[in-house]
C-alpha positions as CSV (number, residue, x, y, z in Angstrom):
1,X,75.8,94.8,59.6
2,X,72.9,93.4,61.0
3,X,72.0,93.2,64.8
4,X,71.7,89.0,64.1
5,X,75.2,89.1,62.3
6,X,76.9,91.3,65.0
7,X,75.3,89.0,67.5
8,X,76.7,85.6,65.7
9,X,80.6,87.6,65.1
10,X,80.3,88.5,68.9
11,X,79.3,84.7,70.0
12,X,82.6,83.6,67.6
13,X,84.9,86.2,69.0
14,X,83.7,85.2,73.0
15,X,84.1,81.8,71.9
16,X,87.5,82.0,70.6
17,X,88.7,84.1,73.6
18,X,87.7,81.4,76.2
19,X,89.6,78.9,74.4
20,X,93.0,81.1,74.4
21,X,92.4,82.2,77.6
22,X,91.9,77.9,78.8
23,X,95.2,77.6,76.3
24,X,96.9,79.9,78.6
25,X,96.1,78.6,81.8
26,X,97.1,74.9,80.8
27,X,100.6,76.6,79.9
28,X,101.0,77.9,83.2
29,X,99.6,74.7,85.1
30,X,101.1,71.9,83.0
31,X,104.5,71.0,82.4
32,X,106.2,72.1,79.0
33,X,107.1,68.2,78.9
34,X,103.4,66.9,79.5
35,X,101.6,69.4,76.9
36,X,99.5,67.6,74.6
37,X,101.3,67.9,71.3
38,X,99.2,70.3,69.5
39,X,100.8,72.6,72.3
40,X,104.2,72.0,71.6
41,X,106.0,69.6,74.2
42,X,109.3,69.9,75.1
43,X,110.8,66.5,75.8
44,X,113.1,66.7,79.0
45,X,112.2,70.6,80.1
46,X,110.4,70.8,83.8
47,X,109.0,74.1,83.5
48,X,106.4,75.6,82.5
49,X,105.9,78.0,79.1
50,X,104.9,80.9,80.9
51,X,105.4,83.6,78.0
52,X,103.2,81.7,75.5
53,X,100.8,81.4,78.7
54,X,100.7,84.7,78.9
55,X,100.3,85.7,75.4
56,X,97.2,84.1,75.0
57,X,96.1,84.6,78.1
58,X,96.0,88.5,77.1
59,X,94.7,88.0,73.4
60,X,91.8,85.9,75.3
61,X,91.2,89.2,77.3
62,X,91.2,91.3,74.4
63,X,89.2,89.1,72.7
64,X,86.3,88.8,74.9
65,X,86.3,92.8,75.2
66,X,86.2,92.9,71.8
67,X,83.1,90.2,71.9
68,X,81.3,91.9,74.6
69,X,81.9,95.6,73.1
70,X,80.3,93.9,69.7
71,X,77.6,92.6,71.9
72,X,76.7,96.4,73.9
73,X,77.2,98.7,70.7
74,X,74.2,100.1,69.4
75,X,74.3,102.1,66.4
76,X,73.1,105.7,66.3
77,X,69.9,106.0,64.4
78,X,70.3,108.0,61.3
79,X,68.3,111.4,61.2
């Protein structure tokens, strides 16, 4: 792999890490009942989904480790 493609895979993975990490934080700030609907609402329910807001709040951790690992590895030169 080339430094360009590791570069363009590590700009990806960032990006989709911010975006589970934002997916988290609106299920821990909005309402189960006002979620927009690709989120899954729950009509009626007052609380908040804290476990799926947790889940992705990790995987967006993990994934912008992963991102900025791609972005700081150098490979060893071959002898």
């Amino acid at each position: 792999m080339t430094a360009q493609e590791r570069r363009l895979l590590a700009t990806v993975v960032i990006i989709i890490g911010l975006i589970a990490v934002v997916v988290g934080i609106i299920y821990y700030t909005v309402e189960a009942k006002s979620l927009p609907s690709f989120l899954g609402q729950l009509h009626g329910y007052t609380g908040h989904r804290t476990k799926r807001g947790l889940v992705a709040v990790i995987i967006g951790v993990i994934l912008l480790a992963g991102g900025g690992g791609l972005l700081l590895w150098r490979p060893r030169s071959r002898r």
